[in-house]
C-alpha positions as CSV (number, residue, x, y, z in Angstrom):
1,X,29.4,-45.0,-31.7
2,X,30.2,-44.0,-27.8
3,X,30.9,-40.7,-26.4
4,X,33.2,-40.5,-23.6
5,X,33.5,-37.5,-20.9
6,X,37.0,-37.7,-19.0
7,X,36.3,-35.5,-15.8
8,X,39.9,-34.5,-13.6
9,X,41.3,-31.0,-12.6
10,X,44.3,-32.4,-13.3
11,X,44.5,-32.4,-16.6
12,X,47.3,-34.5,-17.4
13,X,45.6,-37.2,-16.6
14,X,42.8,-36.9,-18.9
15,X,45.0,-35.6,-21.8
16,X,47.3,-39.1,-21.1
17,X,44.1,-41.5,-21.2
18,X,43.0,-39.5,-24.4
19,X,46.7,-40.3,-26.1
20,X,47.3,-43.5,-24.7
21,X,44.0,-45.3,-24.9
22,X,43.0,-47.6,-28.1
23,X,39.4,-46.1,-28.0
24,X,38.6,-46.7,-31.5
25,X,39.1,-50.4,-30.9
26,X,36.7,-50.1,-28.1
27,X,33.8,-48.8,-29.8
28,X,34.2,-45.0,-28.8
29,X,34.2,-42.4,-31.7
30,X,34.8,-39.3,-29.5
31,X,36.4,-38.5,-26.8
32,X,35.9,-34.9,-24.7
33,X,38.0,-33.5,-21.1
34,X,36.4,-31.4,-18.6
35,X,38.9,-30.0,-15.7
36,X,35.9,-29.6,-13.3
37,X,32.2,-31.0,-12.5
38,X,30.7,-27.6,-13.4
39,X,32.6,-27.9,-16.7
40,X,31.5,-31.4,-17.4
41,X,27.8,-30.8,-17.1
42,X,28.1,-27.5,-19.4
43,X,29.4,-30.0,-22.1
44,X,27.0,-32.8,-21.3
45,X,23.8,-29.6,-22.0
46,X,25.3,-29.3,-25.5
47,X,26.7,-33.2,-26.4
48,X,25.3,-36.6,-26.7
49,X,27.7,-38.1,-23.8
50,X,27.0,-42.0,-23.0
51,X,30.0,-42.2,-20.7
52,X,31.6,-40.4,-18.1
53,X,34.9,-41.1,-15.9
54,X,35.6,-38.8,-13.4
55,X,38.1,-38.5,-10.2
56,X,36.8,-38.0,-7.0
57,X,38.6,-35.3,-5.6
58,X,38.4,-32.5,-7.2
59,X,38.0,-28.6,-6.2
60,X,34.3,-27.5,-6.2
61,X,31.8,-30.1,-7.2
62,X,33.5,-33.7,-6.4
63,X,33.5,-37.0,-8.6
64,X,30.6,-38.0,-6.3
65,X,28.3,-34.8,-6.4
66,X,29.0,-34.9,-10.0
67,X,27.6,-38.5,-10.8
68,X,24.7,-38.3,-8.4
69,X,24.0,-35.0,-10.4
70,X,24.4,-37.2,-13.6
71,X,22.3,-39.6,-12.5
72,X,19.2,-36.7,-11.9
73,X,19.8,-35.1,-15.0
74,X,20.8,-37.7,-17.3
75,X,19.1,-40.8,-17.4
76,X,20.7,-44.1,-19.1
77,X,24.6,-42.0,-19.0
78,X,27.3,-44.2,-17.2
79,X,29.8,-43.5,-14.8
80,X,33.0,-44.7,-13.9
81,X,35.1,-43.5,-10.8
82,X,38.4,-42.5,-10.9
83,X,40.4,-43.3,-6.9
84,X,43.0,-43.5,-5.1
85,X,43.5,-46.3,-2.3
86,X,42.7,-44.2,0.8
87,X,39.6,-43.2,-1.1
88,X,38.3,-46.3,-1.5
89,X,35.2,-45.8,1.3
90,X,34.1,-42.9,-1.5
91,X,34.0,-45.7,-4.2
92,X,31.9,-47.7,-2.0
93,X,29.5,-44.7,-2.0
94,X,29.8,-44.1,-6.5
95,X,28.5,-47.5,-6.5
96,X,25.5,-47.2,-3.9
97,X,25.2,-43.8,-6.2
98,X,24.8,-46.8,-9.2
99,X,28.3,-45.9,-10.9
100,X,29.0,-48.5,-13.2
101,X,32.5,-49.2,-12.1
102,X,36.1,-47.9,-10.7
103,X,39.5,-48.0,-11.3
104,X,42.6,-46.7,-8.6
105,X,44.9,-44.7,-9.8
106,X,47.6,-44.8,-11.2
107,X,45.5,-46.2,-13.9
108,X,46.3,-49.4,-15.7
109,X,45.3,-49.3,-19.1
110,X,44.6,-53.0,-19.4
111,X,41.9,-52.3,-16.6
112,X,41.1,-48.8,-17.6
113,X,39.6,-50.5,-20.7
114,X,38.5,-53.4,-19.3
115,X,36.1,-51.4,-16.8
116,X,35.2,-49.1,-19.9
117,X,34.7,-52.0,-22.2
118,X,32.0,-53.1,-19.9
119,X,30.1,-50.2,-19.4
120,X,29.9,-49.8,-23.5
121,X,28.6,-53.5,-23.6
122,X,25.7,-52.4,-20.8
123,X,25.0,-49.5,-22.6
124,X,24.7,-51.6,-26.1
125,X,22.3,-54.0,-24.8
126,X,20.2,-51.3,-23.0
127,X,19.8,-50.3,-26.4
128,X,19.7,-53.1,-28.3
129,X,16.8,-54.2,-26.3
130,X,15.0,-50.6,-26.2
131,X,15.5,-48.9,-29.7
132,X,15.0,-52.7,-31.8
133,X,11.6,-52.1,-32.8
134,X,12.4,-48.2,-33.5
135,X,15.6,-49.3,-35.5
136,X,13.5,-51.5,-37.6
137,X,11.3,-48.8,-38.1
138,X,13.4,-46.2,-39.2
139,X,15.6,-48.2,-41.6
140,X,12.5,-48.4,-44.1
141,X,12.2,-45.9,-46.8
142,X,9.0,-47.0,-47.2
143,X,7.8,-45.8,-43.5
144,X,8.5,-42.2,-44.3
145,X,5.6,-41.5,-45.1
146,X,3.5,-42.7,-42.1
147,X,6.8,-41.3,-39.6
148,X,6.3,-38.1,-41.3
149,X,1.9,-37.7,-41.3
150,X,3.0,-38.9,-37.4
151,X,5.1,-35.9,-36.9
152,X,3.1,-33.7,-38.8
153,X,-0.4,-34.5,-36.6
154,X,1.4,-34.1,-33.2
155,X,2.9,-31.1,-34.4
156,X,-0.2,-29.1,-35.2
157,X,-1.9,-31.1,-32.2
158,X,0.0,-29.7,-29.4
159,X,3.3,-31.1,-29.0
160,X,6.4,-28.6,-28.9
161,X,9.4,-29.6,-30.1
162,X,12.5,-27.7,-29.3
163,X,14.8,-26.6,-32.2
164,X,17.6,-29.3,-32.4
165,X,14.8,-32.3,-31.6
166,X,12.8,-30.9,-34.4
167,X,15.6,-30.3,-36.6
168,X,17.3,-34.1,-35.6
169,X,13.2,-35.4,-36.7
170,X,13.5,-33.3,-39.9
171,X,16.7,-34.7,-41.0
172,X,16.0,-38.5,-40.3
173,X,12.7,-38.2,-42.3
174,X,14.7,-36.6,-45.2
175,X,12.1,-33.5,-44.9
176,X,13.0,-30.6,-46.7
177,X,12.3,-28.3,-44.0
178,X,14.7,-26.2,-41.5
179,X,13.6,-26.2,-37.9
180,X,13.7,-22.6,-36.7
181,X,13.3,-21.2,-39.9
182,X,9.8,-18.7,-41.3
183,X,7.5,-20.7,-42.2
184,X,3.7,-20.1,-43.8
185,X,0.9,-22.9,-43.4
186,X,-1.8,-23.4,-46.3
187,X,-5.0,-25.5,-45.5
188,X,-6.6,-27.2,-48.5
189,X,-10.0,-28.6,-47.4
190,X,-11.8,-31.0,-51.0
191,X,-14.9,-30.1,-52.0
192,X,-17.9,-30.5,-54.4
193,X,-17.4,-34.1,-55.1
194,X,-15.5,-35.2,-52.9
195,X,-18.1,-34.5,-50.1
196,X,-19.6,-37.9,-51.3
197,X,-16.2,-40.1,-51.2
198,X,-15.1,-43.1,-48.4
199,X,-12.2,-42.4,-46.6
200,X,-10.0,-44.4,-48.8
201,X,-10.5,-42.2,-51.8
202,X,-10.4,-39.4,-50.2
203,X,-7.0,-40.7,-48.7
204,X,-6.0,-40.7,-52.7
205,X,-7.3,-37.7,-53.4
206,X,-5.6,-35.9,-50.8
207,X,-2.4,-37.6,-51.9
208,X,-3.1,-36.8,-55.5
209,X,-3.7,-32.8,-54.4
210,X,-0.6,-32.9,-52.6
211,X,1.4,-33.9,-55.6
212,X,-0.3,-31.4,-57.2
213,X,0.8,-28.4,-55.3
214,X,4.3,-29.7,-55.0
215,X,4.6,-29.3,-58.7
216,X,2.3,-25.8,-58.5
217,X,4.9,-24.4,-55.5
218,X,8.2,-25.8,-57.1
219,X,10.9,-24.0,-56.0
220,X,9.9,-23.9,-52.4
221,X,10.9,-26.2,-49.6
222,X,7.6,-28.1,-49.0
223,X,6.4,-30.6,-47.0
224,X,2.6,-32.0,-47.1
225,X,0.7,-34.1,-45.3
226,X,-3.4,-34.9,-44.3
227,X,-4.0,-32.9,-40.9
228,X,-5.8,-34.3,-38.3
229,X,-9.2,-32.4,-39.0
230,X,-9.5,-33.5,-42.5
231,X,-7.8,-30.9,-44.5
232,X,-4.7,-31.3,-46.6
233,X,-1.9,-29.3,-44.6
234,X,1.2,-27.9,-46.6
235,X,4.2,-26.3,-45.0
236,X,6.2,-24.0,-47.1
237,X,9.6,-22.0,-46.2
238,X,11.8,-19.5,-48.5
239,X,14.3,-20.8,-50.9
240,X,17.9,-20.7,-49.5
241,X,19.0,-20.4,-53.3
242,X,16.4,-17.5,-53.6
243,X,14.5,-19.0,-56.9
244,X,11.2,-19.8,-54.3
245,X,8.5,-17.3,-53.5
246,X,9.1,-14.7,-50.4
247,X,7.0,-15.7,-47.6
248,X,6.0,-12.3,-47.2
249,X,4.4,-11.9,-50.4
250,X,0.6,-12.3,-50.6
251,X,-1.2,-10.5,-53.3
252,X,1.4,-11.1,-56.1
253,X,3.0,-14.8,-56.5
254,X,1.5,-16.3,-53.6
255,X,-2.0,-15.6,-54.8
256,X,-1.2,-16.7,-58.6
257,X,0.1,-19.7,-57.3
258,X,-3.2,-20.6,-55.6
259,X,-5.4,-19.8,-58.4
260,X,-3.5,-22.5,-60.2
261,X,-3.8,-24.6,-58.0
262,X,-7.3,-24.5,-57.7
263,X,-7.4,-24.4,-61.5
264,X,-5.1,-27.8,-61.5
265,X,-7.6,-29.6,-58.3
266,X,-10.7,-28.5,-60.7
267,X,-8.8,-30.0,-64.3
268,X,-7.4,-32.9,-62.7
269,X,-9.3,-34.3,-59.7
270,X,-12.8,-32.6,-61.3
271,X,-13.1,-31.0,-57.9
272,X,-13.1,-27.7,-55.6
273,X,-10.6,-26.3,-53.1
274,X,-11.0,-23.9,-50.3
275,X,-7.5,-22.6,-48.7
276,X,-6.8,-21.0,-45.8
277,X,-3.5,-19.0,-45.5
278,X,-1.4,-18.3,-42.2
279,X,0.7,-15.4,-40.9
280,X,4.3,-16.1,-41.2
281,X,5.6,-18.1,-38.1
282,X,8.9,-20.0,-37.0
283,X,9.2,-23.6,-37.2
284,X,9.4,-25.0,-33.8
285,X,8.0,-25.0,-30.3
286,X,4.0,-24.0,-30.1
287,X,3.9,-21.8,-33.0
288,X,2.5,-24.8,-35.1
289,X,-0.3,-25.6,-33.4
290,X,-1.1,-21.9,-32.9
291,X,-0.7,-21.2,-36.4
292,X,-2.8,-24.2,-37.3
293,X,-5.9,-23.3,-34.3
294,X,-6.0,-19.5,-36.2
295,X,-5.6,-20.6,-39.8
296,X,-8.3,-23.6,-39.5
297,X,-10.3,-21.5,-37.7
298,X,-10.3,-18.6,-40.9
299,X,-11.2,-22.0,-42.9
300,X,-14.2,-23.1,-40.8
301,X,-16.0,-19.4,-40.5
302,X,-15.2,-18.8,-44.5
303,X,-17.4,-21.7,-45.0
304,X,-17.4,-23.0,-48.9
305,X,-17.4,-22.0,-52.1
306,X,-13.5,-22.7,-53.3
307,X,-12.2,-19.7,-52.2
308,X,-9.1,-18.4,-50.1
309,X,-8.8,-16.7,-47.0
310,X,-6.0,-15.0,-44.9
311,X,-5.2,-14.6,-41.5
312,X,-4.6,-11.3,-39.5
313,X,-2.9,-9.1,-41.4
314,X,-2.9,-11.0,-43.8
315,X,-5.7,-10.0,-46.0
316,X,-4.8,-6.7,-45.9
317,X,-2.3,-7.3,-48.5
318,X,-4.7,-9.1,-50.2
319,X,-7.8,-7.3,-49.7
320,X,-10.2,-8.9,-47.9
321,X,-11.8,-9.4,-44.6
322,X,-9.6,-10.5,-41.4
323,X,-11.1,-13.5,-40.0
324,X,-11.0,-13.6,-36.3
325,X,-11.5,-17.2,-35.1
326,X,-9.5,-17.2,-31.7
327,X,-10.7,-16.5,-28.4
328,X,-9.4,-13.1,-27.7
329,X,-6.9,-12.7,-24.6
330,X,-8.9,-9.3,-23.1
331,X,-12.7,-8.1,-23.3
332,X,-16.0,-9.6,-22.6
333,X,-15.2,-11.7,-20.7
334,X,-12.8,-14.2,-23.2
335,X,-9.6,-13.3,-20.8
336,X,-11.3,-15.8,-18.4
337,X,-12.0,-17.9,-21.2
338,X,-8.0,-18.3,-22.3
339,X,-7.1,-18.8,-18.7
340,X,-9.6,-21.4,-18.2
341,X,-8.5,-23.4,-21.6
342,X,-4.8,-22.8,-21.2
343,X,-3.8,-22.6,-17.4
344,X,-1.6,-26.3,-16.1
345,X,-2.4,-28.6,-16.4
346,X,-3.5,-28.5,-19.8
347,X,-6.4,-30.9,-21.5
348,X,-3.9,-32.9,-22.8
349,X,-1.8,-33.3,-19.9
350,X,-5.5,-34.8,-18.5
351,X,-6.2,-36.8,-21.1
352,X,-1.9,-38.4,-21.4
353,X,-2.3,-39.2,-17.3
354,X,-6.1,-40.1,-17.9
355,X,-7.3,-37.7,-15.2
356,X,-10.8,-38.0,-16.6
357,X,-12.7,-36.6,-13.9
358,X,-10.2,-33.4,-13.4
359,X,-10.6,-33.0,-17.6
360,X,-14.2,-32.9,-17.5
361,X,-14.2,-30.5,-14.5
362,X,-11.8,-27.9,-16.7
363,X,-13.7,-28.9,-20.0
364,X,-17.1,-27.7,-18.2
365,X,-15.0,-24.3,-16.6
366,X,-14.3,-23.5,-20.0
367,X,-17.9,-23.7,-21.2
368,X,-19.3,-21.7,-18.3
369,X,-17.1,-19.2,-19.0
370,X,-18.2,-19.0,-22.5
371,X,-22.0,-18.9,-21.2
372,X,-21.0,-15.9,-18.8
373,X,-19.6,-14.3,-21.6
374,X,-22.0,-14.7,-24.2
375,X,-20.5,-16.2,-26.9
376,X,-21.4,-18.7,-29.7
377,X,-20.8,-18.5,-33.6
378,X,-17.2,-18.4,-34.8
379,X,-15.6,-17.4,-31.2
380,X,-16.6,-20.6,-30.0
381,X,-14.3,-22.3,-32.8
382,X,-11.9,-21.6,-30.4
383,X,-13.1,-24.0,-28.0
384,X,-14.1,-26.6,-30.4
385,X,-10.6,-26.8,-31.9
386,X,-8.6,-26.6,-28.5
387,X,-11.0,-29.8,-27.4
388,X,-10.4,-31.7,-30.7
389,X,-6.9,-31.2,-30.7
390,X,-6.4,-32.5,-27.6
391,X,-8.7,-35.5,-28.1
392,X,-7.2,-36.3,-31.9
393,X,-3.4,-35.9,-30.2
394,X,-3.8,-38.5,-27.1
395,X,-5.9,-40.8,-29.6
396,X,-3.2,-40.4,-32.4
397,X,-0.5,-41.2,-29.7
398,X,-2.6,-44.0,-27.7
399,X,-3.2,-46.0,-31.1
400,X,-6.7,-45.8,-30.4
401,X,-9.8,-44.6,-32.9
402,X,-11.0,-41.8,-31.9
403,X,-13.1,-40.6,-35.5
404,X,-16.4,-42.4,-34.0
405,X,-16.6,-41.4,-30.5
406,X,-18.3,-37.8,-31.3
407,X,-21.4,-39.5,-32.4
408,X,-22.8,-38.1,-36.0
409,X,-21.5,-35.0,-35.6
410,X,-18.0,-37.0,-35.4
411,X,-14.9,-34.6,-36.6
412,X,-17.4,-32.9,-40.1
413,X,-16.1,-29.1,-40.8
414,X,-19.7,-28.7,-41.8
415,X,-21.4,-30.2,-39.2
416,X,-19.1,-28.3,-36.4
417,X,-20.1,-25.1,-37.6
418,X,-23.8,-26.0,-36.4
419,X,-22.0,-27.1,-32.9
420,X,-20.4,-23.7,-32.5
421,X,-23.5,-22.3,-33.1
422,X,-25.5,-23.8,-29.7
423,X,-22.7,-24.2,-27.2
424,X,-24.6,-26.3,-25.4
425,X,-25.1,-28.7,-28.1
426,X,-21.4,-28.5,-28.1
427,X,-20.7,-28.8,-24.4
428,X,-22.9,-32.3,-24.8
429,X,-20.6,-33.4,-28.0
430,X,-17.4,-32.5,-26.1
431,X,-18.5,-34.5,-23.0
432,X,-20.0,-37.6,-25.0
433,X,-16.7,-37.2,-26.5
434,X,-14.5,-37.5,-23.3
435,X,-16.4,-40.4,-21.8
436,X,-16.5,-42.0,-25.0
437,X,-12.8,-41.9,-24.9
438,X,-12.0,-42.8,-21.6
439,X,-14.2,-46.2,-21.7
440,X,-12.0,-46.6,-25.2
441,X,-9.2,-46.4,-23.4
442,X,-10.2,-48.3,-20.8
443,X,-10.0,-51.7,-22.6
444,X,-6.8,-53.7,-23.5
445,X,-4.6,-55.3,-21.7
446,X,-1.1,-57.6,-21.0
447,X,2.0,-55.8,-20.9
448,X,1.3,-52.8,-23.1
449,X,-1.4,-52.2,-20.4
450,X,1.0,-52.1,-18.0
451,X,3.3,-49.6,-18.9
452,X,0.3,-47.7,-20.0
453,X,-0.6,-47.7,-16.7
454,X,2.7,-46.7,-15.3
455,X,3.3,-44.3,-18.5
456,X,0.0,-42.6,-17.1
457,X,0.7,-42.7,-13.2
458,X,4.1,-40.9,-14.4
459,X,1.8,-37.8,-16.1
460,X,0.0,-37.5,-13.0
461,X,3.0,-37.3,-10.7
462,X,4.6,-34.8,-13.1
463,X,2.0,-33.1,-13.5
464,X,1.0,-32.4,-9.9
465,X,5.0,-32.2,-8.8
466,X,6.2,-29.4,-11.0
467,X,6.8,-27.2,-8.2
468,X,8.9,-29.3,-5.8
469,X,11.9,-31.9,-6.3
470,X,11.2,-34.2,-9.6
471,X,13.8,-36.3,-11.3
472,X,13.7,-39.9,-13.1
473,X,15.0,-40.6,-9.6
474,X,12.2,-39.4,-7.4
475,X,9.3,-40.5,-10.0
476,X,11.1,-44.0,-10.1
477,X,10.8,-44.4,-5.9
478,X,7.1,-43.3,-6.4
479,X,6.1,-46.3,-8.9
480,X,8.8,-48.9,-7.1
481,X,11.0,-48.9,-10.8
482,X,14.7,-49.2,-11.2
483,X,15.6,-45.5,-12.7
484,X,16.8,-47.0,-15.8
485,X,14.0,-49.4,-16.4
486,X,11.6,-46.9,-16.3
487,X,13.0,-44.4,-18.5
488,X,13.1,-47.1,-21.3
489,X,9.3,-48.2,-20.5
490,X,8.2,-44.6,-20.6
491,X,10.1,-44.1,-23.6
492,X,8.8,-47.3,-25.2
493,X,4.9,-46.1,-24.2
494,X,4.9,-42.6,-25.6
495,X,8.3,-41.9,-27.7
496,X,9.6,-39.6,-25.8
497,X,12.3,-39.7,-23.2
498,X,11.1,-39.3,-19.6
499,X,13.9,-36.4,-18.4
500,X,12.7,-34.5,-21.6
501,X,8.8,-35.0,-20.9
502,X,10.2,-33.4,-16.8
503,X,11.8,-30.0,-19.0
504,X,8.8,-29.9,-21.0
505,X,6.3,-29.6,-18.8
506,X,8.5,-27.4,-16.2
507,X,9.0,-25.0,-19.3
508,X,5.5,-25.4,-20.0
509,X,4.3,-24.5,-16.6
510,X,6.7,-21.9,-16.8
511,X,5.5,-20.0,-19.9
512,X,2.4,-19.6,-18.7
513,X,3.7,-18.1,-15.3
514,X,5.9,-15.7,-17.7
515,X,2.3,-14.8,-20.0
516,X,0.1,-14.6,-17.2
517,X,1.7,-13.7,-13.8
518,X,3.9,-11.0,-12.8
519,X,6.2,-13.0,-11.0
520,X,10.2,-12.0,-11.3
521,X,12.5,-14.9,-12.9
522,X,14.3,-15.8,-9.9
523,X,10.7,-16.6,-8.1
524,X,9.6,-18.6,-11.1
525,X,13.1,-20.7,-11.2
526,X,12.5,-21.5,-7.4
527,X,9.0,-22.5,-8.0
528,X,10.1,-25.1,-10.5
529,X,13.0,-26.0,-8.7
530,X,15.7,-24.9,-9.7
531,X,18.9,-23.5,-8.2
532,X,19.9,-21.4,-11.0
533,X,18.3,-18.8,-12.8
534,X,21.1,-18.5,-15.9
535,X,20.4,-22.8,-16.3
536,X,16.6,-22.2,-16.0
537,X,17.1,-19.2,-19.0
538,X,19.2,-21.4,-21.1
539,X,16.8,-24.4,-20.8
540,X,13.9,-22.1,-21.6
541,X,15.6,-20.8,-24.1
542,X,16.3,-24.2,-25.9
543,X,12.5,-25.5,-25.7
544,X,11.0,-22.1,-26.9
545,X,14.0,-20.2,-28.7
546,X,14.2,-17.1,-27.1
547,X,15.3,-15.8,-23.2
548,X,12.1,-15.6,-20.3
549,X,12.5,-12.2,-20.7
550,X,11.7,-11.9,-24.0
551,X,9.1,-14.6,-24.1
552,X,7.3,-12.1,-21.4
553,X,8.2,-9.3,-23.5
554,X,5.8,-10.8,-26.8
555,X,3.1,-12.0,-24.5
């Protein structure tokens, strides 16, 4: 159903179209007033608006300024102008701003819906024609469970969802989970005789061990699913009806429960099981992949033997040994090291905008770093991960294989532990893998070439235009694309809407200007272009959950 924004300082006007209107007839299921353009934007931050009619004068922001700061902010909304006769040179203007319509005042309702009927038919077939294949997609139970491995992977690979996209993903694929909420990560990695299976057993087995700790952690919300470096990855959160096991707990519940489990994997699938256990973290934005870099990490540097290790503080409770997997932020030389691996634009930006040259030249920074500072063995997992995350992610969202392209080493828990050992042997898998990847890539063709190609050009502009003025409106001018056409294209390419790929990478760009430089907020909202330091705050705070101030404050 359509949402409808009436826009008009006089209110009268909008509380009479609200009454008097059939909208349910027309397709609309809600309709919303705003007495002024500021107003009308607050609402459209919070609500799923498809359609906005707004007067032209109005005190303030105008009916103009407002829909050509619609049409920067809000791709794919339409706009219909509300005018007077003498004003009718400004309607000539909404349409060159691509407003979908007018109507003079006084408003006849037969027009008045005529006009609005239209614009709900355009918007209809825009997405008739763009969501089909995703509407197909979704209305089968029996995709769930490839939607929700999807979701999983790109979660613990490096995308970072905001709280109400997370929690809209969570509810469609009927996941148990609350987005937000403290959540602990286990890592099962098969052993013993499953070292010797194909990939299709193991698929089974890791099914069948899945089942088997959602009986063992009943009680908990769970979801489960085979990460991305061949380990089983389970996701657990605290009861809201209090019958579950506290997150916090360790040595007590949490540690009986595993021994069962590896009690059950050894009855049942004949087998051993190695777990890894996470500090407790919040569902949403990076934490994931953090927690998942740290806790796999702990997994690889435990090596076998069917045991279970703890992260941080952790093993206190449980008495044993911290393991320390993650290049540390300060000393010997590792500060470099993070700066080097996490500065913008990130590996993965590289690799989505196939900037293979630029990713090689900050890959190789990385390892020279590492050779100034000395380091091999388990700090280096670091490194190994942060490539192989960014490698599996772009492969995973590509479509293309990427589990051959490492050569015999490939993605093998065991055998990376010998890369991590000679970093130079490393260095050479990590570059065999890159060019491996970008000839990969490189072949195809047709249509889905196309907007790969334009999907990519996109990354690179965004990428190198954080810092100035970037809208759908200005990237569309650069690759000669109606702004509409290429939201749906980009969208259709990599899933995600272009004007929230923009605010993620600003926000992106932005944390690490909060972590790393001492910059005041006002600087860092002018950098990134914007005008106003509260909207900057309450954007950052949507993708990351907390104010700049207090994401500086915890880094």
């Amino acid at each position: 159903m359509i949402e409808v924004l009436l826009v008009d300082d006089e209110t009268y006007v909008t509380e009479s179209l609200e009454l008097t209107i059939p909208w349910e007839e027309i397709g609309v299921s809600t309709v919303r007033r705003a007495a002024s353009g500021a107003e009308a934007l607050a609402i459209m931050e919070e609500e799923a608006i498809d359609l906005v009619v707004t007067d032209i004068r109005m005190p303030g922001m105008d009916g103009l300024q407002l829909i050509e700061e619609i049409g920067r902010r809000f791709a794919g909304v339409r706009c219909i102008l509300l005018t007077g006769h003498s004003d009718f040179s400004y309607a000539k203007k909404a349409l060159q701003l691509r407003a979908s319509d007018y109507v003079l005042k006084p408003v006849d309702d037969a027009e008045f819906v005529a006009a609005v009927s239209e614009a709900i038919d355009s918007l209809r077939e825009e997405w008739d024609e763009f969501d089909k294949v995703h509407r197909l997609l979704y209305s089968r139970k029996s995709d769930y469970k490839v939607l929700r491995e999807n979701l999983l992977q790109e979660l613990l690979l490096g995308r970072e969802l905001g709280g109400r996209a997370l929690a809209e993903q969570l509810r469609a694929y009927e996941l148990p989970l609350q987005a937000g909420a403290p959540t602990l990560m286990l890592l099962a990695r098969l052993e013993g005789r499953f070292a010797s299976m194909d990939a299709a057993s193991l698929e089974l087995m890791d099914f069948a061990a899945g089942n088997i700790a959602g009986e063992v952690l009943r009680g908990q919300p769970l979801w489960y699913g085979s990460g991305p470096h061949g380990c089983l990855v389970l996701l657990l959160q605290p009861s809201e009806a209090g019958g579950g096991l506290a997150l916090e707990q360790t040595a007590g519940g949490l540690d009986r429960r595993l021994d069962t489990l590896r009690e059950h994997i050894r009855l049942y699938l004949k087998g051993e099981i190695s777990l890894a256990v996470s500090t407790v973290f919040e569902l949403g934005g990076g934490a994931p992949t953090a927690a998942y870099r740290r806790t796999l990490g702990s997994l690889y540097a435990a090596g076998t033997g069917g045991r279970t290790v703890y992260t941080d503080a952790r093993a206190a409770a449980s008495g044993q040994a911290v393991s320390h997997s993650a290049v540390s932020p300060a000393g010997d030389g590792r500060g470099a090291i993070a700066e080097a691996m996490y500065a913008p634009p990130t590996l993965l930006h590289l690799l989505e905008s196939h900037q293979w040259d630029e990713a090689k030249a900050k890959m190789g920074g990385v390892f020279d770093a590492a050779e100034q500072a000395g380091l091999a063995g388990p700090p280096m997992y670091e490194i190994y991960l942060w490539m192989t995350n960014a490698f599996l992610f772009i492969s995973h969202r590509e479509g293309q294989p990427v589990g051959e392209l490492g050569g015999e080493e490939g993605f093998d828990p065991v055998l990376a532990r010998g890369l991590v050992q000679h970093p130079q042997r490393l260095r050479s898998w990590g570059m065999r893998l890159l060019d491996g990847l970008a000839e990969q890539m490189s072949h195809g063709g047709g249509e889905g070439q196309g907007r790969s190609k334009v999907a990519g050009r996109i990354r690179h502009l965004v990428g190198a235009g954080l810092d100035g003025d970037l809208s759908v409106k200005t990237l569309a001018d650069q690759v000669y694309l109606h702004p509409v056409y290429l939201s749906k294209i980009y969208k259709a390419e990599t899933g995600e809407a272009l004007g929230d790929y923009i605010i993620r990478m600003r926000m992106e760009r932005a944390a690490h200007l909060l972590k790393h430089t001492s910059k005041k907020i006002y600087e860092i909202t002018g950098e990134l272009g914007y005008q106003n330091p509260q909207y900057f705050s309450k954007m950052f705070k949507k993708q990351y959950g907390m104010t700049p101030n207090e994401f500086r404050e915890l880094s």
